[in-house]
C-alpha positions in Angstrom: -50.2 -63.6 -35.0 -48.7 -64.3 -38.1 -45.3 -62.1 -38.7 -43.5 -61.5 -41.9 -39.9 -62.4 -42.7 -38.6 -58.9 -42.1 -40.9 -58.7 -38.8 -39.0 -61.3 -37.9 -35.3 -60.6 -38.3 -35.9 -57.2 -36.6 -37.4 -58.8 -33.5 -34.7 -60.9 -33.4 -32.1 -57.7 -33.5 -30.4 -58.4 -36.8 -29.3 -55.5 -38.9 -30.4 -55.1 -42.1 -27.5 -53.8 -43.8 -27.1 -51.2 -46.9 -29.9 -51.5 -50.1 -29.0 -55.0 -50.8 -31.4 -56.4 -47.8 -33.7 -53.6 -48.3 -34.2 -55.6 -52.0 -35.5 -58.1 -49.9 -39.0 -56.2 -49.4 -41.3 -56.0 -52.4 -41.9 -52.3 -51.6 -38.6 -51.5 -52.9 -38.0 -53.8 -55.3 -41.0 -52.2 -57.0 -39.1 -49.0 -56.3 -35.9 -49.7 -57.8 -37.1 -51.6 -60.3 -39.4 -48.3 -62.2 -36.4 -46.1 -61.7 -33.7 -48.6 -63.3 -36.4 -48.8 -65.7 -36.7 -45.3 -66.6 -33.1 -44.6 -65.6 -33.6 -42.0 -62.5 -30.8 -40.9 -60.9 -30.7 -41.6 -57.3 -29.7 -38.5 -54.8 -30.3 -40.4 -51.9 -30.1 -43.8 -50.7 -32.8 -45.5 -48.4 -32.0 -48.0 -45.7 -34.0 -49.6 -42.5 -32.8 -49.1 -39.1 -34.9 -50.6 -36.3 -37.5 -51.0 -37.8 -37.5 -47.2 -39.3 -36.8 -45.5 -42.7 -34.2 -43.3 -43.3 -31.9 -41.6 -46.1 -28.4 -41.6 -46.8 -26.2 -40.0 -49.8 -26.4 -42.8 -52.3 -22.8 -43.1 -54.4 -24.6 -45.4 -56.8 -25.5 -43.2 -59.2 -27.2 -44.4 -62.8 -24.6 -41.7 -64.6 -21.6 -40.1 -63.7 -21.4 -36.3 -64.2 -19.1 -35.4 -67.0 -15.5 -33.3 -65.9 -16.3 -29.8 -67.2 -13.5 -29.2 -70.3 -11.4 -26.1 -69.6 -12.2 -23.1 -71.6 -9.3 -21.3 -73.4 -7.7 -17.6 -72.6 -5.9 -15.5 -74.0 -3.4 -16.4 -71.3 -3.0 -20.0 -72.9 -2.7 -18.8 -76.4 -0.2 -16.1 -75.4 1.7 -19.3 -73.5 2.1 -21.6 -76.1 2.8 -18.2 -79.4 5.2 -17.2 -76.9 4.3 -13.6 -76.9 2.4 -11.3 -74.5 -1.6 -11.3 -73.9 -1.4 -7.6 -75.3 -0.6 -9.3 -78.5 -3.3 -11.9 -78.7 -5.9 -9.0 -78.2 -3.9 -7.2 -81.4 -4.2 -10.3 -83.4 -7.9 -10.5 -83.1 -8.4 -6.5 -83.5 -8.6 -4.7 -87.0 -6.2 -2.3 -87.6 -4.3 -2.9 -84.8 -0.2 -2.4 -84.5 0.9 -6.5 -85.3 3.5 -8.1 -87.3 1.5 -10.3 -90.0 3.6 -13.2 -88.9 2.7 -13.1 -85.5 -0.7 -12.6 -86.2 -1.1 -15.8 -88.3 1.0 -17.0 -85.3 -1.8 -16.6 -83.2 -4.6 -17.0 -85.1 -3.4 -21.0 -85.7 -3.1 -21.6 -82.1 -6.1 -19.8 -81.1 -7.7 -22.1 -83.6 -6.0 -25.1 -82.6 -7.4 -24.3 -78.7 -10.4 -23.0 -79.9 -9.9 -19.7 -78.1 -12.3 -16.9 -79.0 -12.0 -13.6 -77.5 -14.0 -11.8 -75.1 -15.7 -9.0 -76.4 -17.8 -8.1 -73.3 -14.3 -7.9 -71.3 -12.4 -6.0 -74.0 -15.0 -3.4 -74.0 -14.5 -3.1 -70.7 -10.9 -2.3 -70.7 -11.1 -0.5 -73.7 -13.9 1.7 -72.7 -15.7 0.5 -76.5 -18.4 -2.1 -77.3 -18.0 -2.0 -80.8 -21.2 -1.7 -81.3 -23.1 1.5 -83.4 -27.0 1.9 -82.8 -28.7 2.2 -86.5 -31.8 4.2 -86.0 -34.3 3.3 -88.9 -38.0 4.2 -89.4 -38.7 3.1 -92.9 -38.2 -0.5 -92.5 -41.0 -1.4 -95.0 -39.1 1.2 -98.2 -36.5 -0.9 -99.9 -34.2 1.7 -100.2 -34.0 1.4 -96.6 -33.3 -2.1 -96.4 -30.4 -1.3 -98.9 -28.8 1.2 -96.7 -29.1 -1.1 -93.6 -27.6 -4.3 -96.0 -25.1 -2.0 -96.9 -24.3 -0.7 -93.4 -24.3 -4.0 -91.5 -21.7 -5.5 -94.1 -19.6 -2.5 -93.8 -19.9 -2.2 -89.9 -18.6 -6.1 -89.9 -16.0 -5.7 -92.5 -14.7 -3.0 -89.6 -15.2 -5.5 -86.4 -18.5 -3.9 -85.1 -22.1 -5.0 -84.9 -25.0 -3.0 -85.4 -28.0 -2.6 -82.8 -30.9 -2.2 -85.2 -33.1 0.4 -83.3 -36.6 0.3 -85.2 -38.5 3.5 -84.7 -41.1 2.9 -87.5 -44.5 2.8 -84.5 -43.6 7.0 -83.9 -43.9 6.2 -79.9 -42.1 6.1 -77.4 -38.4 6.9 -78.2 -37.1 7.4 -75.0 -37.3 3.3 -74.3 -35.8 2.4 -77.6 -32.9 4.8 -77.5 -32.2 4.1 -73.6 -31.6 0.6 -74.9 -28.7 1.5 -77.2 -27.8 4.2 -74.0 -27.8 1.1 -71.6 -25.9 -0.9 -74.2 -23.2 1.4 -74.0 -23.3 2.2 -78.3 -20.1 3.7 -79.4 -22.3 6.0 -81.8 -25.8 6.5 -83.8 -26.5 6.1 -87.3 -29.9 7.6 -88.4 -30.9 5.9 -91.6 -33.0 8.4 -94.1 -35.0 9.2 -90.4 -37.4 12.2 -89.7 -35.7 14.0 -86.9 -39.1 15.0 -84.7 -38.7 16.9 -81.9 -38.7 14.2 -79.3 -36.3 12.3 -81.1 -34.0 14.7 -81.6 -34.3 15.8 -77.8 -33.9 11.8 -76.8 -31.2 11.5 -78.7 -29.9 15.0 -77.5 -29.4 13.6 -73.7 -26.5 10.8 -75.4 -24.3 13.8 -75.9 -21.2 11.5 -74.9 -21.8 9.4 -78.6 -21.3 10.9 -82.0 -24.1 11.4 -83.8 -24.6 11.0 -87.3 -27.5 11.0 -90.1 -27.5 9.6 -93.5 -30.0 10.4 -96.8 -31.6 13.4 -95.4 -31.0 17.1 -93.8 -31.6 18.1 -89.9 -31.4 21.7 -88.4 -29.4 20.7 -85.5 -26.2 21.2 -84.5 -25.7 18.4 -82.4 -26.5 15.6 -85.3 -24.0 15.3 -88.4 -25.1 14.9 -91.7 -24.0 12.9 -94.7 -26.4 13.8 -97.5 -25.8 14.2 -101.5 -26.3 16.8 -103.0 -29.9 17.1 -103.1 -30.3 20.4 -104.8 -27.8 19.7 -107.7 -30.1 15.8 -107.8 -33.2 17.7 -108.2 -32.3 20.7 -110.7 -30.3 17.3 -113.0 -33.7 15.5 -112.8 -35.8 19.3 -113.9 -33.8 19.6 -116.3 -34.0 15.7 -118.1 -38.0 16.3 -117.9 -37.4 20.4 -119.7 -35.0 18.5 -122.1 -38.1 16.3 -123.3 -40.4 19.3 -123.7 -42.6 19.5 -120.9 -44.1 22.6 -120.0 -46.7 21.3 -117.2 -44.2 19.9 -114.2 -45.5 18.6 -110.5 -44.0 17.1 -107.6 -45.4 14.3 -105.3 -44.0 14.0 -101.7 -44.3 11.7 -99.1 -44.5 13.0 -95.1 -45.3 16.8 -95.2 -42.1 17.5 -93.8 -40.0 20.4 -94.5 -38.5 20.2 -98.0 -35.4 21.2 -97.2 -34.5 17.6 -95.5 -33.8 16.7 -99.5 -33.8 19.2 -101.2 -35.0 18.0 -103.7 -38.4 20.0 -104.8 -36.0 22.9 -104.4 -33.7 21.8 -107.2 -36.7 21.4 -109.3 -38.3 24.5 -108.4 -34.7 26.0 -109.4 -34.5 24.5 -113.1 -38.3 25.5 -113.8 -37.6 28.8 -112.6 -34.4 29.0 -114.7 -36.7 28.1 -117.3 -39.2 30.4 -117.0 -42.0 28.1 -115.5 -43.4 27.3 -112.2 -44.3 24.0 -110.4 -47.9 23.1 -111.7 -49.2 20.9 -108.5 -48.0 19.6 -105.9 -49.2 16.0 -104.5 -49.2 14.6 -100.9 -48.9 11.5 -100.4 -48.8 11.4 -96.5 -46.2 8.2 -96.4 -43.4 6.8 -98.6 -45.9 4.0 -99.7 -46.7 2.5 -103.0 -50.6 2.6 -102.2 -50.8 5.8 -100.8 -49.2 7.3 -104.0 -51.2 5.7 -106.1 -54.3 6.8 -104.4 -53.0 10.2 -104.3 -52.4 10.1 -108.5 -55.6 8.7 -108.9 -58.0 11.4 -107.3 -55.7 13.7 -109.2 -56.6 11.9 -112.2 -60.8 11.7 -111.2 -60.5 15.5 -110.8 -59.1 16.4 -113.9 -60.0 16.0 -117.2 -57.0 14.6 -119.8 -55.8 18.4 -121.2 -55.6 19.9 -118.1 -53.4 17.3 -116.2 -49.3 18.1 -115.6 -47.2 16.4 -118.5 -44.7 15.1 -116.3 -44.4 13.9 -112.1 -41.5 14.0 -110.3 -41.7 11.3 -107.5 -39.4 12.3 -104.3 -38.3 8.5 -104.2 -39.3 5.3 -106.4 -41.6 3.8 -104.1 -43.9 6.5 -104.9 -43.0 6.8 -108.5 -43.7 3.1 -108.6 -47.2 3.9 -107.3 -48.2 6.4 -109.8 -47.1 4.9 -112.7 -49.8 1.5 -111.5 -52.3 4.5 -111.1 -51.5 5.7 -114.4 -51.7 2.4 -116.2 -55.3 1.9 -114.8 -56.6 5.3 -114.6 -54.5 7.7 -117.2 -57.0 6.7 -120.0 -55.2 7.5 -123.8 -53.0 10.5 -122.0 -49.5 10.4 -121.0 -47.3 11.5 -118.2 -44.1 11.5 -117.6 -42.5 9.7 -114.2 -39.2 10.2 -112.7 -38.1 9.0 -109.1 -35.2 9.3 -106.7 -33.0 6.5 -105.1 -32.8 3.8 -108.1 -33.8 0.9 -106.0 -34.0 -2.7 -107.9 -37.6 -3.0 -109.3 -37.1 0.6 -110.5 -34.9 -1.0 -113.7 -37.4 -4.3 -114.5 -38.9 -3.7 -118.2 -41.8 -3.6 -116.7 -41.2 0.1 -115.3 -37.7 1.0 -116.9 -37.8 4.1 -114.1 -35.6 6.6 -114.8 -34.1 7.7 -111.3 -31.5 9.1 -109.4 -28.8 6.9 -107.4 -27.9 8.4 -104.1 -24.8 6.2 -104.1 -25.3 4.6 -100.7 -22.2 2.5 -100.7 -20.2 5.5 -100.6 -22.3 7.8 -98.3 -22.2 4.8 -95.6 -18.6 4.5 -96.5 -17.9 8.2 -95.3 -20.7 8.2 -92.0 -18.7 6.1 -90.9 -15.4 7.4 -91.1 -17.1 10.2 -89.4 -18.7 8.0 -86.7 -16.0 5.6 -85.7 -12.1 7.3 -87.4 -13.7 11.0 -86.9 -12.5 11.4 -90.4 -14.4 13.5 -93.2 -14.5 14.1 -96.4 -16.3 16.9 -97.1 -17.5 17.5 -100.8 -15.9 13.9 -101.6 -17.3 12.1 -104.4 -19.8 10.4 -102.1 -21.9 13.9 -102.4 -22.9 13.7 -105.7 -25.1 10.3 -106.7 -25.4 9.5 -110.2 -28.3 9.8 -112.6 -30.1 6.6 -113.9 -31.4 7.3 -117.2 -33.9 4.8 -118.6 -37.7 5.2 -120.5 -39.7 6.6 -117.6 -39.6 9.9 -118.9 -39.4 9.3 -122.2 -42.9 10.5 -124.6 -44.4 7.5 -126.9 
């Protein structure tokens, strides 16, 4: 019988010693050959003992692991400033007790390591995470995406983040506000939201957080509110339409909530009544959307004939008023109404509406919710409560 070279030298009791023999056999040449190729790294080594396969630890690796670089502390920064770690964490927090000149101190090394600091751990020791839970269920209206602009620049300007809690679907609160709950949230900001029930009772069982709601009223005792003036808004805006003459007033809302969350069909009602006059109709729209108004304005428009329609509409925000004046371009015929609408949001003054409005001022309202959310400082009555009228051709007759 014919016997192969390796056969061979085992029969006669040499050792094949280490991979460099084992080379010898095609098998794994083939082997090593692929994974050089394709640049495998090898875990284990093979060798042939007595005629048997085994595995060893192979050293030969095709690349070495990298040394993992050390990652800087506040221990190394305070080391090399030559102050205390208590400092480093002052350095990086606003408002904190520091010396300017040691905080630029620090700053340049932490730079110079590349040091950031912890937040997770200084929440921890701190018993704060910084972080405020903005509750927002409007996300499609763009005066709320002004108020959460406006928010989330004035939350980092003050070293905290915001945790945007979308509540827009109407289901299931209790996950979405367990989130922020879990999350540890050093408070809530509702933005403009309608307080239902289970909300309010979710949010109820996070008694340990300030709460706080923005752009519209609650009844409950436990939530905070920071809301203009809505009565004063509503009577200023009455009065611009009685100014122009009208006679024949209505009102178009959005959700059938209670009025009193704005207030502002009430101030109306109160400069028609001081007036002598009463509100002529009152509109539904069932959501703060521009096609739902301008279907609402146009079966009001089918169902009545020119002389018996209202003179003049006062939308309860822009969105809305945006909506019935399309409906009114397309279905008004040769009569005229009169649009006003509430919040002043950009594409309320393009020429192409020139909406005459009412600015709620959100810079300052965010401004004092959250003095009241974060300092526990209030202003009450502050200049933030009273908006500003934006006067433009809406209103206006031909």
């Amino acid at each position: 019988m014919k016997c192969t070279r390796l056969q061979k030298t085992l029969q006669s009791g040499a050792k094949i010693k280490h991979n460099r023999n084992i080379l010898k056999t095609g098998l794994f040449v083939a082997l090593y050959a692929n994974c050089v190729r394709l640049g495998v790294y090898f875990p284990l080594g093979f060798t042939f003992n007595a005629g048997g396969l085994r595995f060893f630890p192979y050293a030969g690796a095709m690349s070495k692991p990298t040394a993992k670089s050390h990652k800087a502390t506040a221990s190394d920064v305070a080391r090399l400033a030559g102050v205390s770690k208590w400092t480093v964490s002052r350095a990086f927090t606003p408002g904190a007790s520091i010396s300017e000149k040691a905080r630029e101190r620090v700053i340049a090394i932490a730079t110079e390591l590349g040091y950031r600091p912890n937040l997770l751990a200084r929440s921890l020791s701190q018993k704060k995470t910084q972080i405020i839970g903005v509750v927002i269920d409007e996300l499609k209206n763009p005066h709320s995406m002004l108020m959460l602009d406006t928010v989330t620049r004035q939350l980092q300007q003050r070293g905290y983040m915001a945790l945007l809690l979308n509540i827009g679907s109407g289901e299931n609160y209790r996950a979405v506000l367990s989130l922020a709950d879990q999350l540890q949230v050093d408070g809530m900001l509702f933005l403009g939201t309608v307080l239902s029930d289970e909300l309010v009772a979710v949010a109820r069982e996070m008694h340990h957080i300030p709460l706080v709601q923005v752009c519209r009223n609650n009844d409950e005792p436990d939530i905070e509110v920071v809301n203009i003036d809505g009565l004063q808004a509503g009577k200023q805006l009455g009065e611009l339409l009685l100014a122009q003459g009208y006679t024949r007033i209505g009102y178009m809302m959005g959700p059938a909530t209670s009025s009193h969350h704005t207030l502002r069909l009430e101030g109306l009602q109160l400069a028609l009544n001081q007036a002598g006059l009463a509100l002529e109709v009152l509109l539904t729209a069932g959501e703060y959307a521009r096609e739902r108004s301008y279907a609402a304005l146009t079966e009001y428009l089918n169902a009545h004939a020119p002389d018996q329609r209202v003179e003049a509409l006062f939308c309860e925000n822009d969105v809305l008023a945006l909506g019935a004046l399309a409906a009114l371009r397309e279905g008004a015929g040769n009569k005229f109404m009169a649009v006003v609408g509430f919040d002043d949001i950009d594409e309320a003054s393009l020429p192409s509406w020139q909406l005459t409005t009412f600015s709620q001022r959100i810079d300052l309202i965010i401004t004092e919710a959250l003095n009241r959310l974060i300092d526990e400082r209030a202003t009450p009555g502050g200049v933030w409560s009273q908006g500003e009228l934006r006067i433009r051709r809406s209103h206006l007759k031909p």
